[in-house]
C-alpha positions as CSV (number, residue, x, y, z in Angstrom):
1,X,-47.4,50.0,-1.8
2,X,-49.3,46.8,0.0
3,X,-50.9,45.0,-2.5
4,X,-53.8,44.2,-0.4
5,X,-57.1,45.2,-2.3
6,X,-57.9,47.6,-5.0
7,X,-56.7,51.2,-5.2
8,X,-59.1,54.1,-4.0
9,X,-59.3,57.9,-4.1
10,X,-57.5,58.1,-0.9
11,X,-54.4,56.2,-2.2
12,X,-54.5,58.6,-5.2
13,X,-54.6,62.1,-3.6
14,X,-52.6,61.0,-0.5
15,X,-49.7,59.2,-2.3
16,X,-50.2,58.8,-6.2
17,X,-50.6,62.6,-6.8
18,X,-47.3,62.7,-4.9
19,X,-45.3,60.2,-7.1
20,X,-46.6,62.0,-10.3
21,X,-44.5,64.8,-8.9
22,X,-41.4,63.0,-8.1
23,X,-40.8,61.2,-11.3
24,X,-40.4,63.9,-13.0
25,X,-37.2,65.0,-10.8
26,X,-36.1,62.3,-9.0
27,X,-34.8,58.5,-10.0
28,X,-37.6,56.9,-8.3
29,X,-38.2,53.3,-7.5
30,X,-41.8,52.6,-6.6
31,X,-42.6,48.5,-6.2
32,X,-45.5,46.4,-5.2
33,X,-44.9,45.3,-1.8
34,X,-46.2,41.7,-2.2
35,X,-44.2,40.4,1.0
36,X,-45.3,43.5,3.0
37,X,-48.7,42.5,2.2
38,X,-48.0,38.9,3.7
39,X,-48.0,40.5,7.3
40,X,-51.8,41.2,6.7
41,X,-52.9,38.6,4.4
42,X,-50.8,35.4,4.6
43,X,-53.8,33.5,5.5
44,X,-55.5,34.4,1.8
45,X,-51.6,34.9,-0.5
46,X,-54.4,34.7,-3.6
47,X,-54.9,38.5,-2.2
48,X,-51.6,39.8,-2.7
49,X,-51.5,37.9,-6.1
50,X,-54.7,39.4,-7.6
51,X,-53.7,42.8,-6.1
52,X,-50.7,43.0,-7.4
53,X,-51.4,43.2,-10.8
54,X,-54.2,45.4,-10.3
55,X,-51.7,47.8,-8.4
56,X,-49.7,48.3,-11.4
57,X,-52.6,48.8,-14.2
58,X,-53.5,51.6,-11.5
59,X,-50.4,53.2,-11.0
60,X,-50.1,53.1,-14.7
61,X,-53.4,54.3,-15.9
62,X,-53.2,57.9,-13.1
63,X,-49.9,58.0,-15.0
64,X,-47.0,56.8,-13.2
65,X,-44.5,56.0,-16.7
66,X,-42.4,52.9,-16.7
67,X,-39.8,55.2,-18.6
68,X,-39.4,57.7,-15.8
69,X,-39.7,55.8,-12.5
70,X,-38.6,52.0,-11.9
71,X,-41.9,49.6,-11.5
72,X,-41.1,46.3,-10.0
73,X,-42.4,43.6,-7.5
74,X,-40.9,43.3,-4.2
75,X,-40.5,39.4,-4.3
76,X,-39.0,39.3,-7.3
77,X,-36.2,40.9,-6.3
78,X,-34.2,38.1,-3.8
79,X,-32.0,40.4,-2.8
80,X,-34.3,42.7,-0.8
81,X,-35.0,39.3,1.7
82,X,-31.1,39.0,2.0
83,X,-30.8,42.4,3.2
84,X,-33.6,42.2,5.3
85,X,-31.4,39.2,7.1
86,X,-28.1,40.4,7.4
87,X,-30.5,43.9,8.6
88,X,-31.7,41.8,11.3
89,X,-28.8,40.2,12.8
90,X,-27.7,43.8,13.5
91,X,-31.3,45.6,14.5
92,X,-31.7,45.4,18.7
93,X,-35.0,43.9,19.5
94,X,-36.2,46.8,21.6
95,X,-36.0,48.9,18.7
96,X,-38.7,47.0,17.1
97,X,-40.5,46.7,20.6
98,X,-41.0,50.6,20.6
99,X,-42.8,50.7,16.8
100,X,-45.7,52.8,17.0
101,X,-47.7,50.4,15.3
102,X,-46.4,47.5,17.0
103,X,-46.9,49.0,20.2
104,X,-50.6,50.2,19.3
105,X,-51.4,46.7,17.5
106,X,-50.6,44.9,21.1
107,X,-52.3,47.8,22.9
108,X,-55.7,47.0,21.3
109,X,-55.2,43.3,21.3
110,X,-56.5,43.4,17.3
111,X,-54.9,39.9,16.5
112,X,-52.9,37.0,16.4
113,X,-51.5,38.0,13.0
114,X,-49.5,41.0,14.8
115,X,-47.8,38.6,17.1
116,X,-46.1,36.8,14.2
117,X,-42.2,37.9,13.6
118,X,-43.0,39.3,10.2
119,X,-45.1,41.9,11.7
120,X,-42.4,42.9,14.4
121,X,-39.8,42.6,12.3
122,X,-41.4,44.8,9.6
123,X,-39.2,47.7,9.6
124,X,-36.2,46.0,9.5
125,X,-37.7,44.5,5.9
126,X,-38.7,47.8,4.9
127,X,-35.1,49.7,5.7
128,X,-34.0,46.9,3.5
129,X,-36.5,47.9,0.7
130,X,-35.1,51.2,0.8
131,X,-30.9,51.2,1.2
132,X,-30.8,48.6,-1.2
133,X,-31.5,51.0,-3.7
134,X,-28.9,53.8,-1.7
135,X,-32.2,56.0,-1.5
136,X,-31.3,59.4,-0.2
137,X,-35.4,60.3,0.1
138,X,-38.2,58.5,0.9
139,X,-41.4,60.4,0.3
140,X,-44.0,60.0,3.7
141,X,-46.7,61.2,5.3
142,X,-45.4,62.2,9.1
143,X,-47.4,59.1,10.8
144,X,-44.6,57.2,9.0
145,X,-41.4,59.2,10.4
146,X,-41.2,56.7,13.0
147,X,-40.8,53.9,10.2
148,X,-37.9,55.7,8.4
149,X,-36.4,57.0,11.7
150,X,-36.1,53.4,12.4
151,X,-34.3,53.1,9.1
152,X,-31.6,55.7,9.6
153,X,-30.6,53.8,13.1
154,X,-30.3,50.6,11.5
155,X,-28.2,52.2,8.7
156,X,-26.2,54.1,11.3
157,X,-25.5,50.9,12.7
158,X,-24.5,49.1,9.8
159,X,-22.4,51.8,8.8
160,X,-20.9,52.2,12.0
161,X,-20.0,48.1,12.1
162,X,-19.3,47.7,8.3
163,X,-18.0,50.9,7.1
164,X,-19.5,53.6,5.5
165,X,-21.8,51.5,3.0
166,X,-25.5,53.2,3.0
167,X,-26.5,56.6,2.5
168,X,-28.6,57.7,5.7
169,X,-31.7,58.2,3.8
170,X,-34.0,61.8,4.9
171,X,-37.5,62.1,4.7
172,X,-39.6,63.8,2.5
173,X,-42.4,65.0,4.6
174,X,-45.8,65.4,2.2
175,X,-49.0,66.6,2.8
176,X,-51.1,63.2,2.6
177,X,-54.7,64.4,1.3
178,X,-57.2,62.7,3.9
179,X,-60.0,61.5,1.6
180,X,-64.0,61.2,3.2
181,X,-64.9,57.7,2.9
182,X,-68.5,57.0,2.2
183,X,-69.4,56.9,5.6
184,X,-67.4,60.2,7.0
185,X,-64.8,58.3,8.3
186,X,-61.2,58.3,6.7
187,X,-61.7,56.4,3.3
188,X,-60.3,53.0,3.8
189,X,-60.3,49.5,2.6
190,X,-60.6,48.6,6.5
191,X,-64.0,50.3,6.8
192,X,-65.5,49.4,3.7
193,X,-66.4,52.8,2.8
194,X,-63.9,53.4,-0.6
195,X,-64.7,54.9,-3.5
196,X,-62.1,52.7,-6.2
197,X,-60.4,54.0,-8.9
198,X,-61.6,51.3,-10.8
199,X,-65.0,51.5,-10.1
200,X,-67.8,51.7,-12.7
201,X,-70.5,54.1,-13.2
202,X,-73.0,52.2,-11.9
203,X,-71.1,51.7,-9.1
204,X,-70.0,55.2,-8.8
205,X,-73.7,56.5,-8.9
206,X,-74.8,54.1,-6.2
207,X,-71.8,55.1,-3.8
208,X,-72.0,58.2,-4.3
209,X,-75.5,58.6,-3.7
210,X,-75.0,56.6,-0.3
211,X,-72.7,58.9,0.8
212,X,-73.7,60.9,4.5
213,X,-73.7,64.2,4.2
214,X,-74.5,66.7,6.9
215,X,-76.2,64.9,9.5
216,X,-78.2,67.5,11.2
217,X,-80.2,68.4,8.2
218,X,-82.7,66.6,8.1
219,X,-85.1,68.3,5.2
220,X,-84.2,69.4,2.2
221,X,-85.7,73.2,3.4
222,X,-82.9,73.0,6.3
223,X,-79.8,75.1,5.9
224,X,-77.0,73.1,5.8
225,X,-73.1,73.2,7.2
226,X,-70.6,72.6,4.4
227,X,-68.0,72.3,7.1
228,X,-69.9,69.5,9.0
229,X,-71.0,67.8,5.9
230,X,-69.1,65.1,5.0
231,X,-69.4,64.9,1.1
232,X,-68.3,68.4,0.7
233,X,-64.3,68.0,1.3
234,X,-64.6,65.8,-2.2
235,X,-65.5,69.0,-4.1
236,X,-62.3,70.7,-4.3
237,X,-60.6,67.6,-5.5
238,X,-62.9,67.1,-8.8
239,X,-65.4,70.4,-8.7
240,X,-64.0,73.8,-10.2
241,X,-63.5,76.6,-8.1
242,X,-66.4,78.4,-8.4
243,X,-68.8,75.3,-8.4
244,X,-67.1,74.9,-4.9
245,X,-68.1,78.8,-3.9
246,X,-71.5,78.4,-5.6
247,X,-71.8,75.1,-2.9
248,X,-70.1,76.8,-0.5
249,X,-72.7,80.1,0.0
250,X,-75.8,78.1,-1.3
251,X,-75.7,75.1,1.3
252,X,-76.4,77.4,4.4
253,X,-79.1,78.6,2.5
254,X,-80.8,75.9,2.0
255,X,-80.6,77.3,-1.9
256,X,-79.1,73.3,-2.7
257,X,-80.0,70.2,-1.3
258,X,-78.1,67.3,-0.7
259,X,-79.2,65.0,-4.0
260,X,-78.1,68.3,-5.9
261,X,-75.0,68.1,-4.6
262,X,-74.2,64.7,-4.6
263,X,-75.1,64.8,-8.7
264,X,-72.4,67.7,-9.3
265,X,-70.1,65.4,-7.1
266,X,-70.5,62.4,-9.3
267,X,-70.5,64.7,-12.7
268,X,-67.4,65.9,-12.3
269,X,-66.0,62.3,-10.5
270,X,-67.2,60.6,-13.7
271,X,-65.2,63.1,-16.0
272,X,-62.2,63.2,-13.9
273,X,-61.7,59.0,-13.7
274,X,-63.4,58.5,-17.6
275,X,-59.3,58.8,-18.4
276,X,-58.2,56.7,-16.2
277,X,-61.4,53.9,-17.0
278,X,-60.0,53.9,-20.6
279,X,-56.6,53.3,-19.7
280,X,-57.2,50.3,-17.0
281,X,-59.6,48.7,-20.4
282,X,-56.4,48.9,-22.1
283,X,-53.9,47.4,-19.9
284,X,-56.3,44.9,-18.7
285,X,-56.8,43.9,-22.3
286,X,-52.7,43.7,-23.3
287,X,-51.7,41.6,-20.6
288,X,-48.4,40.9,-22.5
289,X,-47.5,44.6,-22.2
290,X,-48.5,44.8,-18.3
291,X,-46.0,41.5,-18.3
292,X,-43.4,43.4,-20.3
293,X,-43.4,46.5,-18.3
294,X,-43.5,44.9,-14.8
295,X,-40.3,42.5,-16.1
296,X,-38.4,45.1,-17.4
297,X,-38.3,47.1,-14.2
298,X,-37.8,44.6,-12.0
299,X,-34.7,43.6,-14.3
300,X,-33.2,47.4,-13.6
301,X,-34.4,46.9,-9.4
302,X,-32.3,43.6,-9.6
303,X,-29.6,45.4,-11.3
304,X,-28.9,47.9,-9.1
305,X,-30.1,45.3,-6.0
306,X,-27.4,42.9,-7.4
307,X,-24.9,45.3,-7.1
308,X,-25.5,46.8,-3.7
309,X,-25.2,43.3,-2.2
310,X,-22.1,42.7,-3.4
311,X,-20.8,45.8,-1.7
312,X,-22.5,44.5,1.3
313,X,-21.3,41.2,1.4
314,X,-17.6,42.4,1.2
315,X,-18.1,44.9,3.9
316,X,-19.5,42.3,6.0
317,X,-17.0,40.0,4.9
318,X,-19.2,36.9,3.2
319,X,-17.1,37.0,-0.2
């Protein structure tokens, strides 16, 4: 994950909700991707630092356990940047040329920043990130297959050049939850429209309270449209079933307004993240422990890093 602001309700359903899953089967590896960030950010690096830590106290206060999965930071694991070279010796340019989000970033002219080599050569960093640890699965949403397709050439290469030292990693397609922002639009950092996980409630009440709702009613005696309103998809996430259905039939009928609806919204937000509040005030206030766990995972990435180089540089003959 790119540690380039704080964490919102859209980074929990669509991929946090996800990794709660996996750690309970899989041997999973999830890392704060400080250098990814850098494609974005390396203008302001005191970004990436300050979001990194905040990452983790996240992660860790939804629930993501140090003793099941492997927490680490990309950068401090050296290993992932000598991958990412040896990667990029073998990787043909057009390859990169034919990125989706390259090709859409030059499209729409949004930049100088995506002109840099770290933003073209992104994918090659990120199949590092991923057969250094001999993943067989990466968990995505599908607007990333392209990324990991990428990453099964580029192993297929390697293998093909070096012998057979990577697993071809597959996909695991899930269903990222696409979160309203405050505005209607997709919830994003970009937009300014995020509700954060580690947002008071003060600050809750007041964004939630901003939020549009259905913009053709106009009076509170107007039926309204749950389906065009766009505070309503945030109810099944944090509203009971049969406050949903109550909404749901009473909204056309003009039988609930708006500020009603928005105060069951933020009732049941507030008792959903009062969990998660507590456990950020702890972690925040023991930053030895946040140390201690972030160090002793990035000791078992470097581990297994350590060792996958040394396979690598005998295949490619450097040792």
């Amino acid at each position: 994950m790119r540690t380039t602001g704080e964490l919102h309700l859209g980074h929990y359903h669509g991929v946090l909700t996800n990794w709660l899953k996996l750690q309970q089967g899989y041997d999973c590896f999830f890392f704060a991707a400080d250098w990814h960030a850098l494609t974005s950010e390396y203008q302001d690096p005191k970004v990436v630092k300050e979001s990194t830590k905040s990452i983790f106290i996240d992660w860790l206060s939804v629930g993501i356990d140090p003793d099941k999965a492997t927490l680490f930071i990309q950068s401090h694991v050296k290993e992932h940047a000598e991958l990412h070279l040896l990667l990029s010796m073998i990787t043909p340019l057009p390859w990169l040329l034919r990125n989706p989000t390259y090709k859409d970033s030059q499209h729409e002219g949004s930049g100088s920043e995506d002109s840099t080599y770290g933003f073209l050569g992104y994918p090659v960093l990120q199949a590092a990130d991923i057969v250094i640890y001999k993943a067989n699965l990466v968990p995505i949403g599908v607007d990333q297959l392209p990324h990991v397709e990428l990453t099964r050439e580029i192993t297929r290469r390697f293998n093909h050049l070096y012998g057979n030292t990577f697993p071809v990693p597959e996909p695991i397609l899930t269903e990222l939850s696409k979160v309203t922002g405050l505005d209607g639009r997709k919830m994003s950092k970009s937009y300014n429209n995020a509700i954060h996980l580690s947002d008071d409630e003060e600050t809750l009440k007041k964004k939630v309270s901003s939020m549009v709702t259905d913009i053709q009613r106009a009076r509170r005696k107007d039926p309204g449209d749950p389906e065009k309103c766009n505070l309503f998809p945030l109810h099944p996430l944090y509203s009971d079933p049969e406050e949903v259905k109550e909404i749901r039939a009473a909204c056309p009928r003009a039988e609930i307004g708006c500020v009603d609806c928005k105060k069951i919204l933020l009732r049941n937000l507030l008792k959903e993240l009062v969990g998660v509040h507590e456990r950020q005030r702890f972690y925040r206030g023991n930053p030895t422990l946040l140390g201690e766990i972030i160090a002793d995972g990035t000791n078992r990435a470097t581990t297994v890093a350590r060792e996958t180089m040394l396979k690598v540089r005998e295949a490619v003959k450097l040792s």
